[in-house]
BABAKE-589803 format. One record per atom (N, C-alpha, C, O): atom name; residue number from 1; x, y, z; chain. Coordinates in Angstrom, 3 decimals, always signed. Example, Ala and Ser with C-alpha at 12.3 -4.5 7.8 and 13.67 -1.06 7.14 Angstrom:
BEGIN
{name N | resi 1 | x +13.190 | y -5.690 | z +7.800 | chain A}
{name CA | resi 1 | x +12.300 | y -4.500 | z +7.800 | chain A}
{name C | resi 1 | x +13.200 | y -3.300 | z +7.800 | chain A}
{name O | resi 1 | x +14.236 | y -3.319 | z +8.465 | chain A}
{name N | resi 2 | x +12.850 | y -2.250 | z +7.080 | chain A}
{name CA | resi 2 | x +13.670 | y -1.060 | z +7.140 | chain A}
{name C | resi 2 | x +12.900 | y +0.030 | z +7.870 | chain A}
{name O | resi 2 | x +13.409 | y +1.138 | z +8.039 | chain A}
This chain:
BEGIN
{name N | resi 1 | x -19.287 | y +1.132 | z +74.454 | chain A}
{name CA | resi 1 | x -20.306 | y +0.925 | z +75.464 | chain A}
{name C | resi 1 | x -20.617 | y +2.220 | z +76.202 | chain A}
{name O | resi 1 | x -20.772 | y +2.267 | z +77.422 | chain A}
{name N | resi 2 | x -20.690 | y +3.150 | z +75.478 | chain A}
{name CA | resi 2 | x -20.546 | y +4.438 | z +76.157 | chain A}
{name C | resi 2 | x -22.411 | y +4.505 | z +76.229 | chain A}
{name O | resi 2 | x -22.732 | y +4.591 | z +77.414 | chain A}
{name N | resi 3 | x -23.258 | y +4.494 | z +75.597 | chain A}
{name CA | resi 3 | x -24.650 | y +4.814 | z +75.848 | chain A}
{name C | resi 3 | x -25.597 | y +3.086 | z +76.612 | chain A}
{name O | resi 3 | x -26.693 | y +2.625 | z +76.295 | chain A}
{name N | resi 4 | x -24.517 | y +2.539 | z +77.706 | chain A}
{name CA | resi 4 | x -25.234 | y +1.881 | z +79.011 | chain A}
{name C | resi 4 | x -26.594 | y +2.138 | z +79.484 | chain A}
{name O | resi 4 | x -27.484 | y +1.334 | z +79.760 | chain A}
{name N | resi 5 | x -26.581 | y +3.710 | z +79.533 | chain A}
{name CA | resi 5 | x -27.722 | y +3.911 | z +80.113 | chain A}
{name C | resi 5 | x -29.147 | y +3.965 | z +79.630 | chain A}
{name O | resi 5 | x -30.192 | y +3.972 | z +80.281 | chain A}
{name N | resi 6 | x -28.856 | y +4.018 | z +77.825 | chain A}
{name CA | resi 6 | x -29.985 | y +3.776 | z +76.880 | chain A}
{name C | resi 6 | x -30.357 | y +2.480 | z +76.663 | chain A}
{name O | resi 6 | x -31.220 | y +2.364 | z +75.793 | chain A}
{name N | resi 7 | x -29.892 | y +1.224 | z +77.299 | chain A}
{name CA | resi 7 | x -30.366 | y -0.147 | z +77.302 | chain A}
{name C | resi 7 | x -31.601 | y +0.141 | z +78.045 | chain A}
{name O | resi 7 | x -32.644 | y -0.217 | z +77.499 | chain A}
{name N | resi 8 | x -31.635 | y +0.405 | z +78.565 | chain A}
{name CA | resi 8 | x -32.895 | y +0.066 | z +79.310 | chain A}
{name C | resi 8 | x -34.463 | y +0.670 | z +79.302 | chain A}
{name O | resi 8 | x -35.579 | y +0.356 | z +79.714 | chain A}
{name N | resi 9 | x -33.592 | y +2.080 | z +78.327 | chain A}
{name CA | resi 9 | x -35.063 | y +3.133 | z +78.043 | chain A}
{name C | resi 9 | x -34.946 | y +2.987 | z +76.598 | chain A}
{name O | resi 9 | x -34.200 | y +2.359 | z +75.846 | chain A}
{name N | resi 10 | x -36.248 | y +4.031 | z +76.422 | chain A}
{name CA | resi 10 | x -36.593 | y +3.850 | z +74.635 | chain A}
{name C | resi 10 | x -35.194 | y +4.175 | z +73.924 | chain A}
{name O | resi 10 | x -34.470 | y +5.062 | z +74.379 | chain A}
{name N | resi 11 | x -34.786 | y +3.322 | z +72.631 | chain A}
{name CA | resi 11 | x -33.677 | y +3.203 | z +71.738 | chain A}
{name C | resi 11 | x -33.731 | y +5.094 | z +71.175 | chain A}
{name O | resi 11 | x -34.812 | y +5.585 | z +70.852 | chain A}
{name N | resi 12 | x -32.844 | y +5.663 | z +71.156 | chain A}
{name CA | resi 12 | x -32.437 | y +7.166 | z +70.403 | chain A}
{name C | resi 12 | x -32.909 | y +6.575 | z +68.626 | chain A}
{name O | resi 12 | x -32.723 | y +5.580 | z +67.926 | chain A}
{name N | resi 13 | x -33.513 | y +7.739 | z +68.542 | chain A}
{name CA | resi 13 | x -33.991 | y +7.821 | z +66.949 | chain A}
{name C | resi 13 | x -34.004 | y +8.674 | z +66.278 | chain A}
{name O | resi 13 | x -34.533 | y +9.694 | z +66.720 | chain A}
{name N | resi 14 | x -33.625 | y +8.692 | z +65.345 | chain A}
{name CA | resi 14 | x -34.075 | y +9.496 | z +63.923 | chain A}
{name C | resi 14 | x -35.107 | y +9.826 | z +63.396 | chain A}
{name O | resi 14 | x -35.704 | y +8.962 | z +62.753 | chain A}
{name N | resi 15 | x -35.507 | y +10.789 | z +63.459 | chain A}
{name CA | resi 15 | x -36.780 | y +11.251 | z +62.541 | chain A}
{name C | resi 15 | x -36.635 | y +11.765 | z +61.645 | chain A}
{name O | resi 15 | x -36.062 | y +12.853 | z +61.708 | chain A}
{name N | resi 16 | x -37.104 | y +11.223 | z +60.274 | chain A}
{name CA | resi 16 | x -37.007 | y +11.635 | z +59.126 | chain A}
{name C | resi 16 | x -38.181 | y +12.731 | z +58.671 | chain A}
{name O | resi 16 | x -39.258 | y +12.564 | z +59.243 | chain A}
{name N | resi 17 | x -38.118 | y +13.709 | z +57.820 | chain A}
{name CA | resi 17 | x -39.320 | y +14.532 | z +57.471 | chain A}
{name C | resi 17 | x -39.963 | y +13.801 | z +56.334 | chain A}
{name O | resi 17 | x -39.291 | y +13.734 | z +55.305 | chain A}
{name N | resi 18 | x -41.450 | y +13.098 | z +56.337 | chain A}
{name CA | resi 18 | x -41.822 | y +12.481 | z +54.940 | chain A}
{name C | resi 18 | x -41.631 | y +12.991 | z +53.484 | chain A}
{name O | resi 18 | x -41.797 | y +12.191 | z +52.564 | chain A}
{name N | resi 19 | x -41.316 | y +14.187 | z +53.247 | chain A}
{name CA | resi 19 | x -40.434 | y +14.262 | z +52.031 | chain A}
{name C | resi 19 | x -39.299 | y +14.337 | z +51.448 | chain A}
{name O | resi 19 | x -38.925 | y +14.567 | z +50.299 | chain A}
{name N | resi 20 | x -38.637 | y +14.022 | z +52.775 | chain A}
{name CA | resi 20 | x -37.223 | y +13.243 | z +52.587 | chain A}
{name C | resi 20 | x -37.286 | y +12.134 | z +52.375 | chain A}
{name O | resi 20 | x -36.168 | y +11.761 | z +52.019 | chain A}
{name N | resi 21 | x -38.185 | y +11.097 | z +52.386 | chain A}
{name CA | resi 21 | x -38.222 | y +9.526 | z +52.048 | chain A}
{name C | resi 21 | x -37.998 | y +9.346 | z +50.650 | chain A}
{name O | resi 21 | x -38.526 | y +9.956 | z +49.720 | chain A}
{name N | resi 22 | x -36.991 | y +8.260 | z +50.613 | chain A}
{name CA | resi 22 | x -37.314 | y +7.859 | z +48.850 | chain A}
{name C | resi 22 | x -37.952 | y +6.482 | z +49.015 | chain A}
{name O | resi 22 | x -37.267 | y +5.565 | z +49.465 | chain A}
{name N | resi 23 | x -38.948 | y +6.330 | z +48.749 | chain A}
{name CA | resi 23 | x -40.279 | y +5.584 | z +48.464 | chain A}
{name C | resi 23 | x -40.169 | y +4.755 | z +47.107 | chain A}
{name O | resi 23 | x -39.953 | y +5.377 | z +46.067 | chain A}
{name N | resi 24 | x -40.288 | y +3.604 | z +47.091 | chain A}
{name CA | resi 24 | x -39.567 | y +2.634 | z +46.227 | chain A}
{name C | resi 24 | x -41.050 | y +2.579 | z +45.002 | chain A}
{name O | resi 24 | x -42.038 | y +1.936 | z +45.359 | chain A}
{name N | resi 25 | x -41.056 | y +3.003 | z +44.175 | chain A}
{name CA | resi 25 | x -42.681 | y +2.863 | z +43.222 | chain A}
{name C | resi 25 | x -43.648 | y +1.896 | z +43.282 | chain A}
{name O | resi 25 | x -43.238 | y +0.768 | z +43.008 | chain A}
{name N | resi 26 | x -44.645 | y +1.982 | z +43.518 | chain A}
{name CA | resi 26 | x -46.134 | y +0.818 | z +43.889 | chain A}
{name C | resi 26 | x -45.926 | y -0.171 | z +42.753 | chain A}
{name O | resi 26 | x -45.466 | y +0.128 | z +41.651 | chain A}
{name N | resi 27 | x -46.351 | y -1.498 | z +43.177 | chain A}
{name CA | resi 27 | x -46.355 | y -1.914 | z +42.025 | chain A}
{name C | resi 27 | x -48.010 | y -2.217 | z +41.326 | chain A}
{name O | resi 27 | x -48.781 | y -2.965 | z +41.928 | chain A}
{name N | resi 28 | x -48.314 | y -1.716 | z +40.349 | chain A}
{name CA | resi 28 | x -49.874 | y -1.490 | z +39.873 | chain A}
{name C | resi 28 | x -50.584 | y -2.727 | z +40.105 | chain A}
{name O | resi 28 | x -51.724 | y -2.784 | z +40.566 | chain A}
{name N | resi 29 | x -49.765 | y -3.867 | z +39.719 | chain A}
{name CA | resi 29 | x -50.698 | y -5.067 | z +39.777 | chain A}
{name C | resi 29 | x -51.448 | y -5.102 | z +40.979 | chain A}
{name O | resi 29 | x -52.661 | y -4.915 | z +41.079 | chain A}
{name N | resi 30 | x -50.389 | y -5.435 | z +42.168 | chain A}
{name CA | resi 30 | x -50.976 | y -5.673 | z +43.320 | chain A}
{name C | resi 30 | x -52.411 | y -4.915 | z +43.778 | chain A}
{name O | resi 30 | x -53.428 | y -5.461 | z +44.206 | chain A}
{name N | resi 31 | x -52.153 | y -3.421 | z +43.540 | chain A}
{name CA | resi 31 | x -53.303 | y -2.591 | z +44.263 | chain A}
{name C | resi 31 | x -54.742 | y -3.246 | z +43.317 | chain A}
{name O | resi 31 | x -55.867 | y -3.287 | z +43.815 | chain A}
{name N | resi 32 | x -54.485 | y -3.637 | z +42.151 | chain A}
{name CA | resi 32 | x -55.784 | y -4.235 | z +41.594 | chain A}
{name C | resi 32 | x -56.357 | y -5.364 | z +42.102 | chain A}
{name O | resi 32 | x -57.468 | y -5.628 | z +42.559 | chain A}
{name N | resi 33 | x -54.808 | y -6.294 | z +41.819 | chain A}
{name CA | resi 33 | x -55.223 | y -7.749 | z +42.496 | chain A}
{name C | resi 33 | x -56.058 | y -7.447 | z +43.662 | chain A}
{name O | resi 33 | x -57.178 | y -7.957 | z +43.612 | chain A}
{name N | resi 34 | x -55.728 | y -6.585 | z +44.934 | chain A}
{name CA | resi 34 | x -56.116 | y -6.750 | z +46.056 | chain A}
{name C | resi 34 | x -57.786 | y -5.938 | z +46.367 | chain A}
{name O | resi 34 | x -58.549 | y -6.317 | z +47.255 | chain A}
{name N | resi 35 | x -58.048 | y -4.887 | z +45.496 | chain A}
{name CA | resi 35 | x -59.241 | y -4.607 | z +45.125 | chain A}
{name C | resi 35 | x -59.917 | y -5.739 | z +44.598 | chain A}
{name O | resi 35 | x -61.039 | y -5.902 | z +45.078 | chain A}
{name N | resi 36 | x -59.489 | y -6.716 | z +43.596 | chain A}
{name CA | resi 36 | x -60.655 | y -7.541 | z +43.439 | chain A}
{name C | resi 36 | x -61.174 | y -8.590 | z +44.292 | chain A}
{name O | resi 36 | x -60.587 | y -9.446 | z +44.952 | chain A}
{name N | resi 37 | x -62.750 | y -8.264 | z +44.090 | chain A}
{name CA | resi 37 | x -63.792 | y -9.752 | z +45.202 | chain A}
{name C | resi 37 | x -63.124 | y -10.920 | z +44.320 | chain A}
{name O | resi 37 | x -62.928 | y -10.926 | z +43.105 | chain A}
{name N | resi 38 | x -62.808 | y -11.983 | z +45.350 | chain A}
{name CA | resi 38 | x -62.593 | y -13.151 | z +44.721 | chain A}
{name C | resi 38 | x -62.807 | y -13.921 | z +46.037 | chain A}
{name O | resi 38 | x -62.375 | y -13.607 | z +47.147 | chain A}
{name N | resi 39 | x -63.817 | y -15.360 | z +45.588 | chain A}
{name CA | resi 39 | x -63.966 | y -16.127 | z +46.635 | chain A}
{name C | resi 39 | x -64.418 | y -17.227 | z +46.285 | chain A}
{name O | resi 39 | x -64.711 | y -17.314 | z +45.093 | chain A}
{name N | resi 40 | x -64.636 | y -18.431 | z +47.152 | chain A}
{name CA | resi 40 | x -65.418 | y -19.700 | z +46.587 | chain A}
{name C | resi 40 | x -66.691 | y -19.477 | z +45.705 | chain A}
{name O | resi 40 | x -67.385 | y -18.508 | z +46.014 | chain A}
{name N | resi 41 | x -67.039 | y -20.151 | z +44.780 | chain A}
{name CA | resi 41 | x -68.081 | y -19.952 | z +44.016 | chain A}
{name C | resi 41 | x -69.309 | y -21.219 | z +44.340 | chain A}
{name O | resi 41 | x -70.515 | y -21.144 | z +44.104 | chain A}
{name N | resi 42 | x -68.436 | y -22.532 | z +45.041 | chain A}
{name CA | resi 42 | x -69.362 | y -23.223 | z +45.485 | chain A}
{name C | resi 42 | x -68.870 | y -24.002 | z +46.697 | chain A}
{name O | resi 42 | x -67.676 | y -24.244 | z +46.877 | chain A}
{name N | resi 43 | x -69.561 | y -24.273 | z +47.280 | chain A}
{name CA | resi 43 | x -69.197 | y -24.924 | z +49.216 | chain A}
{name C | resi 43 | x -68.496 | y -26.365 | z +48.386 | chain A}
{name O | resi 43 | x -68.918 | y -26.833 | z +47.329 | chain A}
{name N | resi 44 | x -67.614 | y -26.758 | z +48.997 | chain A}
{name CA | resi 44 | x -66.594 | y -27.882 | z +48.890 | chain A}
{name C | resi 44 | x -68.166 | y -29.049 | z +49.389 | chain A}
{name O | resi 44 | x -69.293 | y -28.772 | z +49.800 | chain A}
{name N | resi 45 | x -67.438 | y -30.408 | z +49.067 | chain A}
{name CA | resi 45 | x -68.343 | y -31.820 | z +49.182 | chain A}
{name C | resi 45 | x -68.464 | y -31.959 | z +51.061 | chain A}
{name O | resi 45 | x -69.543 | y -32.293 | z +51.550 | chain A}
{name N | resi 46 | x -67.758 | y -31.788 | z +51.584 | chain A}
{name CA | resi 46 | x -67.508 | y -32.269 | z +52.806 | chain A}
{name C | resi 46 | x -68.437 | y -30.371 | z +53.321 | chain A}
{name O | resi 46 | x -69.462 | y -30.356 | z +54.003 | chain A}
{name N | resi 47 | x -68.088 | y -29.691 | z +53.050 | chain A}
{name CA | resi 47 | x -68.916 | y -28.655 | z +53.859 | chain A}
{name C | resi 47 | x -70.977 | y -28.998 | z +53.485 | chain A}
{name O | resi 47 | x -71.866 | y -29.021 | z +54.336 | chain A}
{name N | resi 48 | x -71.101 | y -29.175 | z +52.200 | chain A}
{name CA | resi 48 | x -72.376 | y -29.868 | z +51.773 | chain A}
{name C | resi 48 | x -72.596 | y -30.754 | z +52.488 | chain A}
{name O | resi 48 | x -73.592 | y -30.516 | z +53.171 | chain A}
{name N | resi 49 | x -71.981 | y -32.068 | z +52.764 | chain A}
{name CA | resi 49 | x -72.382 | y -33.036 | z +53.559 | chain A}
{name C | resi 49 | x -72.170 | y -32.382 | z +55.119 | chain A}
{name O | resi 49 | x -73.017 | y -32.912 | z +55.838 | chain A}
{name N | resi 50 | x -71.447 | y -31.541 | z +55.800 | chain A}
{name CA | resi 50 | x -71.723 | y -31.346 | z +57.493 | chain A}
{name C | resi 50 | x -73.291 | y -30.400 | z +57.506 | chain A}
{name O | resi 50 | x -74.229 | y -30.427 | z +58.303 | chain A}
{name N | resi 51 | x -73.075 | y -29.653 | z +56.336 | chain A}
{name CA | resi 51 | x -74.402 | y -28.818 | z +56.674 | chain A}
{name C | resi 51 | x -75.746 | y -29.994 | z +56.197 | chain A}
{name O | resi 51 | x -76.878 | y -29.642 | z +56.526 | chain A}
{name N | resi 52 | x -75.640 | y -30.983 | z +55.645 | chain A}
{name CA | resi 52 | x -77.151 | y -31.912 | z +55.603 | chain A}
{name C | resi 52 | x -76.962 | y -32.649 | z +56.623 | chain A}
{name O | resi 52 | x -78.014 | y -33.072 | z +57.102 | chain A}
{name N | resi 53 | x -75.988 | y -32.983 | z +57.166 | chain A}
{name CA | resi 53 | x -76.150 | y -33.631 | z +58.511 | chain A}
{name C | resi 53 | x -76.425 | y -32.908 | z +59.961 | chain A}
{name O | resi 53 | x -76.880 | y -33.400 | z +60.994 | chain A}
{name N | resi 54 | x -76.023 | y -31.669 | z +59.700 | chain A}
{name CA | resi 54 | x -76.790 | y -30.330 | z +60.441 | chain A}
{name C | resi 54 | x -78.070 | y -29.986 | z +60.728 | chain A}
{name O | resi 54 | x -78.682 | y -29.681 | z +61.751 | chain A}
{name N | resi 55 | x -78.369 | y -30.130 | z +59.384 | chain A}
{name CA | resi 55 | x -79.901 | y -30.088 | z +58.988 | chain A}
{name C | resi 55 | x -80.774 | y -31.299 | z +59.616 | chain A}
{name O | resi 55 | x -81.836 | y -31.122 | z +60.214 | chain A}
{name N | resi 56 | x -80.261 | y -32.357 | z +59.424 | chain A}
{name CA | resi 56 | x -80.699 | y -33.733 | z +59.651 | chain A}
{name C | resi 56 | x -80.882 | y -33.701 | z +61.245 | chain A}
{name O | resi 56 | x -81.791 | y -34.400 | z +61.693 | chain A}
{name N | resi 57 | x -80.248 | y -33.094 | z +61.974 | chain A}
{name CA | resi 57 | x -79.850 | y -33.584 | z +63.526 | chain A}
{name C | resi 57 | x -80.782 | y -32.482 | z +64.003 | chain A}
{name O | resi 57 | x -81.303 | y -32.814 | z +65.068 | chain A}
{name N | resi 58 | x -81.222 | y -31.127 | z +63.524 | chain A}
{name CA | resi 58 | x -82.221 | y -30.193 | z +63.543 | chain A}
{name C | resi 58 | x -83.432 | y -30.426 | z +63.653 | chain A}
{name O | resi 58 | x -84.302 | y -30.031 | z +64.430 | chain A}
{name N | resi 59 | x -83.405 | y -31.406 | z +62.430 | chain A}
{name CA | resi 59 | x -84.891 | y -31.517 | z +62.416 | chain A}
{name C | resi 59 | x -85.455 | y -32.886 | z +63.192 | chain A}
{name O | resi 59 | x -86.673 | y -32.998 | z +63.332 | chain A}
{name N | resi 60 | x -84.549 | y -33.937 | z +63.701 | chain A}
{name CA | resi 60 | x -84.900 | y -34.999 | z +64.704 | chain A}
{name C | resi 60 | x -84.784 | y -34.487 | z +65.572 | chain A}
{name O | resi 60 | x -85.688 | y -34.857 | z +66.321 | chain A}
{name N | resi 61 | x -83.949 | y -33.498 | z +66.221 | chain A}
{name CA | resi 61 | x -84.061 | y -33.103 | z +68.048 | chain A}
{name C | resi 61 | x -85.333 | y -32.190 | z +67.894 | chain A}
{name O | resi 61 | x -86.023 | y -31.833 | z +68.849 | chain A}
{name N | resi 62 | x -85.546 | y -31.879 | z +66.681 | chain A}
{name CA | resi 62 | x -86.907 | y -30.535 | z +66.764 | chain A}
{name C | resi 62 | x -88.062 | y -31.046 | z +67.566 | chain A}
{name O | resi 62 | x -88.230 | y -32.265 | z +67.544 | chain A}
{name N | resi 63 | x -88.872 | y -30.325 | z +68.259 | chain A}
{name CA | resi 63 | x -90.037 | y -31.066 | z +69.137 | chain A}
{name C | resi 63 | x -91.356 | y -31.118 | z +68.149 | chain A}
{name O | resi 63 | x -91.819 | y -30.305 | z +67.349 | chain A}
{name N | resi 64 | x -91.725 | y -32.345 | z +68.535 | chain A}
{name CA | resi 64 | x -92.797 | y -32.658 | z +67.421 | chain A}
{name C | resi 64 | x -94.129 | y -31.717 | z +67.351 | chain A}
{name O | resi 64 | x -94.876 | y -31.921 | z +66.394 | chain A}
{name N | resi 65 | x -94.428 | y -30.868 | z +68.136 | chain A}
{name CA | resi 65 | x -95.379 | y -29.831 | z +68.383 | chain A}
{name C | resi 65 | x -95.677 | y -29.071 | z +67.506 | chain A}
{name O | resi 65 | x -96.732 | y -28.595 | z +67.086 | chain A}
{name N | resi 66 | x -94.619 | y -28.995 | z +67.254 | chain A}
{name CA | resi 66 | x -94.932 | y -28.146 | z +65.707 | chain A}
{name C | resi 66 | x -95.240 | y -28.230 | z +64.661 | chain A}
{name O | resi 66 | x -95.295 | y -27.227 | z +63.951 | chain A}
């Protein structure tokens, strides 16, 4: 219990020089996987049906003036 007085301030550290790191090898897949666009190709049944009932409630509150 000799460093008491470092509880309370920033923890003592080590700084390493970055070419002292040994750096564990990338793994190739990932960096591709994560480059590729991938996304829904079509809106799910239930998002289709909130957006026509969207639509629907749009065009009855719409003012007839137009």
């Amino acid at each position: 219990m000799a460093n008491k007085s470092l509880a309370k301030r920033q923890k003592l550290t080590i700084r390493i020089e970055p070419s002292q790191k040994a750096l564990k090898p990338r793994n190739p897949l990932v960096t591709a996987a994560r480059q590729r666009v991938a996304g829904p190709h079509q809106k799910t049944v239930s998002a289709q049906r909130q957006e026509q009932k969207r639509l629907l409630n749009k065009k009855l509150t719409k003012p007839e003036d137009e």
